[in-house]
C-alpha positions in Angstrom: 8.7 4.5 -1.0 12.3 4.6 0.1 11.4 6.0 3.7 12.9 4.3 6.9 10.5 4.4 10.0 11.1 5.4 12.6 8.7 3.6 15.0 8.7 -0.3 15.1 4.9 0.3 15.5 4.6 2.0 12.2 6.9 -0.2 10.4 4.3 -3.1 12.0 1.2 -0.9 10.5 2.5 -0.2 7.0 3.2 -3.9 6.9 0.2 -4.9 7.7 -1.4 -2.7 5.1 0.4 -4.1 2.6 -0.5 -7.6 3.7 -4.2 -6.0 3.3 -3.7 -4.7 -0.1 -2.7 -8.1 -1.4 -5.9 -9.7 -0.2 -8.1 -7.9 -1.1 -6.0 -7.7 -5.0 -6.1 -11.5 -4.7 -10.0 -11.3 -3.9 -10.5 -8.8 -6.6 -9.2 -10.4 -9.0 -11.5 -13.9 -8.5 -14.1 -11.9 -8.6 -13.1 -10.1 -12.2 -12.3 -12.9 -13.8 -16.0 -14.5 -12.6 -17.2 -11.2 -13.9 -15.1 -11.9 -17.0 -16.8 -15.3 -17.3 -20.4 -14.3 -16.8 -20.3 -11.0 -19.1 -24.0 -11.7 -20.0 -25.1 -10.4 -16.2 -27.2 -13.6 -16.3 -24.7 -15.6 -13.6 -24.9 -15.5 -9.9 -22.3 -16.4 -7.2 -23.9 -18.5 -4.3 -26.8 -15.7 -3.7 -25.2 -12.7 -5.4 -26.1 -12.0 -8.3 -23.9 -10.3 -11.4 -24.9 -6.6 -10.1 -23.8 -7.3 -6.6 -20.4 -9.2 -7.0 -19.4 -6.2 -9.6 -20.6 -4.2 -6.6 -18.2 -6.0 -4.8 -15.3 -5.5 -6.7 -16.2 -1.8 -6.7 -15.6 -1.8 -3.3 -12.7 -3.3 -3.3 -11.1 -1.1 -5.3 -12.0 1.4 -3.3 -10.4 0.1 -0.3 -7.1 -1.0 -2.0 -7.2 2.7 -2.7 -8.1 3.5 0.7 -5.2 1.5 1.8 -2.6 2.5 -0.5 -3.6 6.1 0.8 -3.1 4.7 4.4 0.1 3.5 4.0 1.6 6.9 2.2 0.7 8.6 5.4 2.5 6.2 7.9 5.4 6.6 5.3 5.1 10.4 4.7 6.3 10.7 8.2 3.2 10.8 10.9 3.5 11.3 14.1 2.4 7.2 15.1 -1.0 8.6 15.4 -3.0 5.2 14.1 -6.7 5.3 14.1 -7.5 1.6 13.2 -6.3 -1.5 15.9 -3.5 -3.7 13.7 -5.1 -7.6 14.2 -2.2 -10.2 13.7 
């Protein structure tokens, strides 16, 4: 994405996002390889158990995507219209 911002706000946002992204890539990735580990489904993770941690992961997938998605528009060139608060 070779796209300079214009707004110091949206170069803040689509920073943040990718902070985000990392996370929860970080987070997913834990939980894969404890997935990896415990491939008999027999395992559980504090009080999770195999079915809800790959749960888990599914979700977080789906928000890296949802993120990723985020991002594109803030660098596609929207108006600074941002519907989430940025938390630093």
């Amino acid at each position: 994405m070779n796209y300079r911002l214009k707004s110091k706000i949206d170069a803040i946002a689509v920073d943040e996002l990718v902070k985000a992204k990392a996370d929860l890539c970080r987070v997913g990735g834990f939980f894969k390889l404890w997935l990896v580990h415990h491939a008999n489904g027999k395992a559980n993770l504090g009080s999770k158990s195999y079915s809800e941690v790959e749960s888990i992961v599914n979700e977080l997938e789906k928000k890296q995507t949802e993120l990723l998605s985020s991002a594109s528009y803030l660098m596609n060139g929207c108006k600074g219209r941002i519907s989430t608060t940025i938390k630093s």
